[in-house]
C-alpha positions as CSV (number, residue, x, y, z in Angstrom):
1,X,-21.0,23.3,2.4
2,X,-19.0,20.3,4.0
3,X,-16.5,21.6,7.0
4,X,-14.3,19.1,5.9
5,X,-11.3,19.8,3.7
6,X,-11.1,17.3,0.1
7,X,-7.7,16.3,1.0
8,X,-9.3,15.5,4.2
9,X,-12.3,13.8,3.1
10,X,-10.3,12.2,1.2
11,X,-7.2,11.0,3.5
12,X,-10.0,9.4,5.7
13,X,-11.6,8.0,3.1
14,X,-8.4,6.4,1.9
15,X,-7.2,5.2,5.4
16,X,-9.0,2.2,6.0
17,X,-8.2,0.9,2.6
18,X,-4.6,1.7,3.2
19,X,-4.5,0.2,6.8
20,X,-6.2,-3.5,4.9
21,X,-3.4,-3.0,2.4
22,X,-0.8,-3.2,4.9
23,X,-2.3,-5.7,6.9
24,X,-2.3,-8.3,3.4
25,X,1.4,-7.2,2.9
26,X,2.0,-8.1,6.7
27,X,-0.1,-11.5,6.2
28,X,1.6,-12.3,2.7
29,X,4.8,-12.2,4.1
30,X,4.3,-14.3,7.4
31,X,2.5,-16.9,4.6
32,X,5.7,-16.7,2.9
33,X,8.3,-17.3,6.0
34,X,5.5,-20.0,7.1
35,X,5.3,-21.9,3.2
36,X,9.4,-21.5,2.8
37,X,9.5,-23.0,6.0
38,X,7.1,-26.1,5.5
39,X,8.2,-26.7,2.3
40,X,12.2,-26.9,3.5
41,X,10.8,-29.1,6.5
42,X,9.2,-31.6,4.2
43,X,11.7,-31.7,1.7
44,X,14.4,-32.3,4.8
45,X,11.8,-34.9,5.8
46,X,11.5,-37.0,2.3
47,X,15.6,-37.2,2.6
48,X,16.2,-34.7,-0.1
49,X,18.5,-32.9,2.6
50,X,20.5,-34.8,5.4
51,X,22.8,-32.4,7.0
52,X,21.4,-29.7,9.2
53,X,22.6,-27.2,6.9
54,X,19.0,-26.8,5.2
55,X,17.6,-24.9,8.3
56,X,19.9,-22.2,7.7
57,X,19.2,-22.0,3.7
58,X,15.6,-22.2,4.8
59,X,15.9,-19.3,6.8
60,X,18.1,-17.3,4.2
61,X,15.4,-17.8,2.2
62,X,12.5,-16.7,4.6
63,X,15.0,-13.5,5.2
64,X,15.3,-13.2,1.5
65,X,11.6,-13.5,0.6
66,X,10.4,-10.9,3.5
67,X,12.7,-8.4,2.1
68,X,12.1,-8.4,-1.4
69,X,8.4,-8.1,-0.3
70,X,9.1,-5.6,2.0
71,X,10.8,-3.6,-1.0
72,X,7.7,-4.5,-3.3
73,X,5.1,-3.2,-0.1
74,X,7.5,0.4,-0.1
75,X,7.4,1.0,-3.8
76,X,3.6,0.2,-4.2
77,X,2.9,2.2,-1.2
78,X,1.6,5.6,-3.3
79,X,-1.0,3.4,-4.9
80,X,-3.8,4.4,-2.3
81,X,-2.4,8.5,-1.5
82,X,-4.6,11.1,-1.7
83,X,-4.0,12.0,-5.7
84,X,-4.4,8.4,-6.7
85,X,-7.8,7.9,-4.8
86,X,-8.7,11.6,-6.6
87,X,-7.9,10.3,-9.7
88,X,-9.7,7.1,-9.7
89,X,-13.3,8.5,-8.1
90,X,-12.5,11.1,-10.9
91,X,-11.8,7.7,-13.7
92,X,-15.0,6.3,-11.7
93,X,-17.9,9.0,-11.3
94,X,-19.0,11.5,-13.7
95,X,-16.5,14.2,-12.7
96,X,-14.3,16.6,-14.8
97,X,-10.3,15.1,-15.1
98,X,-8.9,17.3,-12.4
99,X,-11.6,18.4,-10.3
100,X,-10.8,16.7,-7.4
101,X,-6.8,16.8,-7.8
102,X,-6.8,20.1,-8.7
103,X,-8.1,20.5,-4.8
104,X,-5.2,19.1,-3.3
105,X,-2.5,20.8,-5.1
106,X,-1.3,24.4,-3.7
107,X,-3.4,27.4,-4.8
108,X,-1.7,29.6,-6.7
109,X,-0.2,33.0,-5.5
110,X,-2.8,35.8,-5.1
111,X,-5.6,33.0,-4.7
112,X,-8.4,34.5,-2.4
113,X,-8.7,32.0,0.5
114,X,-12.4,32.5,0.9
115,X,-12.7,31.6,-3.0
116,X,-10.9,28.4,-2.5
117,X,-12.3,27.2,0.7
118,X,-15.6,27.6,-1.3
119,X,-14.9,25.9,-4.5
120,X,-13.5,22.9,-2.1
């Protein structure tokens, strides 16, 4: 029998994916300041804007861009937590719907602990 607790196993299991995750968030956002900027530099370049007021659109729409995709990181955030990993090795392997999830909800009242600690 593993010392380790499923919800355990399974938060370490799921944080290196989650630490890549934000990591491309972080990287496609910086690629997104870094393209809005280039492309308002070029097109300021090629005459399409002469006053200066196209470095403060540019950077309205850096702004702009970084926090819709911030708002798009936060709500796709739960996509790697514990019950989503559970369910998709349980979608994956040859386990029972529930086996693993069932495991990291509370056990009901009057649940012997020794009884639960074995079936995880």
């Amino acid at each position: 029998m593993s010392p380790r607790s499923t919800k355990s196993a399974l938060g370490l299991l799921g944080a290196p994916l989650r630490q890549l995750r934000r990591l491309s968030w972080a990287a496609a956002g910086a690629g997104a300041v870094v393209l809005t900027f280039g492309v308002a530099a070029w097109l300021a370049l090629l005459g399409w804007f002469d006053p200066p007021y196209w470095v403060l659109v540019a950077w309205v729409l850096a702004l702009g861009g970084t926090i819709v995709g911030g708002v798009v990181a936060w709500r796709h955030r739960t996509m790697l937590s514990d019950d989503a990993l559970a369910h998709h090795l349980e979608g994956q392997a040859r386990w029972r719907p529930g086996q693993l999830r069932a495991l990291l909800e509370p056990a009901a009242a009057g649940t012997s602990k020794s009884l639960l600690a074995a079936a995880d």
